[in-house]
C-alpha distance (Angstrom), angle and dihedral (degrees) to the residues before:
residue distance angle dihedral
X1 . . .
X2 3.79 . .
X3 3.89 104.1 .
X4 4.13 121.4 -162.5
X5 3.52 115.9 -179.6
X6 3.57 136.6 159.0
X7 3.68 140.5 -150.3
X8 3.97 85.9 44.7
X9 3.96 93.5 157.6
X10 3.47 110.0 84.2
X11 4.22 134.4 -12.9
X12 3.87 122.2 7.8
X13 3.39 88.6 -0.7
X14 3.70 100.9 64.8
X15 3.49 101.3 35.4
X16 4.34 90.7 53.5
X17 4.00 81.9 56.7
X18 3.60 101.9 44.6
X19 4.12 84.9 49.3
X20 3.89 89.9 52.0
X21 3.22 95.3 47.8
X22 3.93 95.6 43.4
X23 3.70 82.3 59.2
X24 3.75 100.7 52.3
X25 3.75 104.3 -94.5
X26 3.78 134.0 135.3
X27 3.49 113.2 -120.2
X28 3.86 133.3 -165.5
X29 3.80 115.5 -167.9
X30 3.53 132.8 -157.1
X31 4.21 129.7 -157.2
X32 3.35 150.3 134.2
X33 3.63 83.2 -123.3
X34 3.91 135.8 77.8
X35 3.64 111.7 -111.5
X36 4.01 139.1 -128.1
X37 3.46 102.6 -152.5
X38 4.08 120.2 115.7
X39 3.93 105.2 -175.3
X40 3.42 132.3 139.0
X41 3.78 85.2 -126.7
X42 3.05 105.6 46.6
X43 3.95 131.5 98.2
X44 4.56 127.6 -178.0
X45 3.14 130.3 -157.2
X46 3.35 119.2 -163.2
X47 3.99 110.3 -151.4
X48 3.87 139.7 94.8
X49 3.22 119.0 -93.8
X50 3.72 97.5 -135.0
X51 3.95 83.6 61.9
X52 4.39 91.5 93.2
X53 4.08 89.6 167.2
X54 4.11 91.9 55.0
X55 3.60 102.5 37.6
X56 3.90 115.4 122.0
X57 3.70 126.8 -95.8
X58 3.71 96.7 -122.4
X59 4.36 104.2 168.9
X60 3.44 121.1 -158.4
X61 4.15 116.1 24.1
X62 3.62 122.0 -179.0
X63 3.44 101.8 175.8
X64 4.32 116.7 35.4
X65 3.98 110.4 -169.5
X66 3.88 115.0 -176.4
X67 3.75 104.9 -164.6
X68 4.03 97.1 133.4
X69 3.82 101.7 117.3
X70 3.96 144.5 143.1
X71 3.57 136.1 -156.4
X72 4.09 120.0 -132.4
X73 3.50 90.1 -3.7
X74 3.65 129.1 100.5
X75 3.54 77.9 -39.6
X76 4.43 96.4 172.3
X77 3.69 90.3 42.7
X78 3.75 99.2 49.5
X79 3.73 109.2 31.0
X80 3.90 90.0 29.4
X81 3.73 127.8 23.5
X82 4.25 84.6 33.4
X83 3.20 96.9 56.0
X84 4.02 90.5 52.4
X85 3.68 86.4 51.3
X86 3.75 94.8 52.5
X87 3.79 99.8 42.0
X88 3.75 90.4 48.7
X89 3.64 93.0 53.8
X90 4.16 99.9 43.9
X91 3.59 107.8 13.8
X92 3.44 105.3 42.2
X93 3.95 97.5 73.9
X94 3.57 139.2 94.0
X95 3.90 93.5 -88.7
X96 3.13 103.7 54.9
X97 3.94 123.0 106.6
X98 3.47 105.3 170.7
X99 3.98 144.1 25.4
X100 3.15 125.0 -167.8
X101 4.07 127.9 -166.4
X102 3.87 121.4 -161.9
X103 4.24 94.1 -147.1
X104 4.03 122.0 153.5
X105 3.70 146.9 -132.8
X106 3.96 83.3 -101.0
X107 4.00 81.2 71.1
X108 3.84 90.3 58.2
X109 4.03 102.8 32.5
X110 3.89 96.1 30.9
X111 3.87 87.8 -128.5
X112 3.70 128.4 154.5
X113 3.86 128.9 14.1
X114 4.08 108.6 19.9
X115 4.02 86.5 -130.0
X116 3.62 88.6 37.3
X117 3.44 91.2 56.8
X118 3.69 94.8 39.2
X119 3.63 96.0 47.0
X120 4.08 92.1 50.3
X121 3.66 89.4 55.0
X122 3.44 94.1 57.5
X123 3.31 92.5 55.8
X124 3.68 89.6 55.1
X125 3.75 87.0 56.1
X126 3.41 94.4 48.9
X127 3.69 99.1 48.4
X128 4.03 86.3 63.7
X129 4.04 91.1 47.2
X130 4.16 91.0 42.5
X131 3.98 80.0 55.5
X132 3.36 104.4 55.2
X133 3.94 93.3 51.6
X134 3.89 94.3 42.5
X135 3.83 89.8 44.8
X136 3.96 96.1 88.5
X137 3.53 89.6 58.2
X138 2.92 93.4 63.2
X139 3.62 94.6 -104.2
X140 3.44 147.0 144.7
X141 4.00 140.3 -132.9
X142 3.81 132.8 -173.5
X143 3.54 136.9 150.0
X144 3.77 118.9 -142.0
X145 3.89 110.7 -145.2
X146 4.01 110.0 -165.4
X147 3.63 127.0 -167.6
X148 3.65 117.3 -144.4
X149 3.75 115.1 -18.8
X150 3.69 122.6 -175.8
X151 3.97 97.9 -113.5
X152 3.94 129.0 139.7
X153 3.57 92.1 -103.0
X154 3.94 83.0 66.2
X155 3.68 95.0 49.4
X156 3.98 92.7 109.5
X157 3.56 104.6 64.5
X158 4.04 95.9 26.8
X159 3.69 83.1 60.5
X160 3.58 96.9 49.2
X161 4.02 111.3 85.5
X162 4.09 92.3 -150.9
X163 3.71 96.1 37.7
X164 3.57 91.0 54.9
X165 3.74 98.5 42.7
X166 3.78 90.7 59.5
X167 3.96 91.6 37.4
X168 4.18 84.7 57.1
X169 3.88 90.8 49.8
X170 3.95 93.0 61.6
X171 3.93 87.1 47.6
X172 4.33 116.4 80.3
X173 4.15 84.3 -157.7
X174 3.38 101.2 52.9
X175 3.56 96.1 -138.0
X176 3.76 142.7 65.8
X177 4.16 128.5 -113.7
X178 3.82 116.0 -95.2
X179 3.82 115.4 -131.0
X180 4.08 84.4 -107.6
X181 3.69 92.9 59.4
X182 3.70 96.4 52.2
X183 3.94 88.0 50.3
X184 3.29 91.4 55.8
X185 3.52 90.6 57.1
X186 4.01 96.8 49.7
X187 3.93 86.8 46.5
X188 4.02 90.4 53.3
X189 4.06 87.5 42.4
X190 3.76 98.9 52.5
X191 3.80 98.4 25.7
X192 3.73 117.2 42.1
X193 3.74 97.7 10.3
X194 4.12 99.0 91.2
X195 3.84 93.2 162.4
X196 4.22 119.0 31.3
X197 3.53 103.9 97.5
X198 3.68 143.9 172.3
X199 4.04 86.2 8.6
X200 3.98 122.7 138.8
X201 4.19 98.5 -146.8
X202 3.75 114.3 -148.3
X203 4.18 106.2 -136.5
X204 4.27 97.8 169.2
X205 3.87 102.6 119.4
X206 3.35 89.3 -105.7
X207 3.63 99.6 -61.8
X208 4.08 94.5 133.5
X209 3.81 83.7 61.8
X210 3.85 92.5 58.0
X211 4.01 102.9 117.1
X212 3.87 99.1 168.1
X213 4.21 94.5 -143.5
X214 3.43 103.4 -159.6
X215 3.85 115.1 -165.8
X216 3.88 141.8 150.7
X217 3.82 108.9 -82.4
């Protein structure tokens, strides 16, 4: 199938394409960013994502994945408002047959960032709305919300022995998601999945589940 995805650089990103493309698809990527990848299948485009005027004509997507995002920077009109832009002007169409948003726990627990948070929420809204209108195509629309994943935009507290120690405590699993895992999970959402919908799925290792009792031994 016809694969866009964007945010193919580095992280998430790179590891959704690689899967696709492991598994026979063709995939266009998106990013501010130069990319790596020589395949056969495989076409960049080097732009931002907040840039709506400049952003390719690319006709016929089957599969939309949103994964271009930033943390503490421009947070609403990256993660957020270009997201919109670029699901309105590939997924929304008669081909499509699956979207895919890249959210995060911060969208359910309203940790982190405030515009983080904010901006991840609204993509959890969005997801459900995106949904609706894709729905008579056929279509589906989920957002994917991961916990921590060990990405370079993490690098400063998973390098930091007492950062980490605490960050561990808060999670049941004792470890964070590699960038593989998470593909897995977009290539299961957009791929097999035919009927979940308009769902925001929870990926943290358990960490929203954390309650801390406290209680007199």
């Amino acid at each position: 199938m016809k694969v866009l995805i964007t945010g193919t650089s580095q992280g998430i990103g790179k590891a959704i394409a690689e899967l696709f493309l492991a598994e026979g698809h063709s995939v266009i990527g998106i990013d501010r960013q130069g990319s790596s990848f020589e395949h056969a299948d495989y076409v960049h485009y080097q732009c931002d994502v907040r840039d709506k005027e400049n952003l390719p004509e690319v006709d016929g997507v089957e599969i939309l994945i949103n994964n271009a995002g930033t943390q503490n920077e421009d947070d609403i009109d990256i993660n957020l408002k270009a997201l919109i832009w670029i699901t309105e002007k590939y997924g929304v169409q008669p081909k499509i047959r699956s979207i895919l948003n890249i959210g995060s726990a911060s969208g359910h627990t309203g940790a982190e960032f405030p515009e983080y948070a904010a901006s991840k929420g609204g993509v959890l809204a969005y997801t459900k709305n995106a949904a609706m209108r894709v729905a008579p195509f056929g279509a589906t629309c989920n957002s994917l919300d991961p916990g921590g994943v060990l990405t370079p935009l993490n690098e400063c507290v998973m390098n930091d022995p007492e950062l980490w120690a605490e960050i561990m405590d808060e999670t049941p699993l004792k470890r964070w998601a590699t960038p593989e895992e998470i593909a897995q999970w977009a290539y299961f959402l957009t791929v097999t999945n035919k009927f979940c919908t308009g769902q925001n799925i929870l990926v943290d290792g358990g960490e929203a589940i954390n309650y801390n009792f406290v209680w007199k031994d």
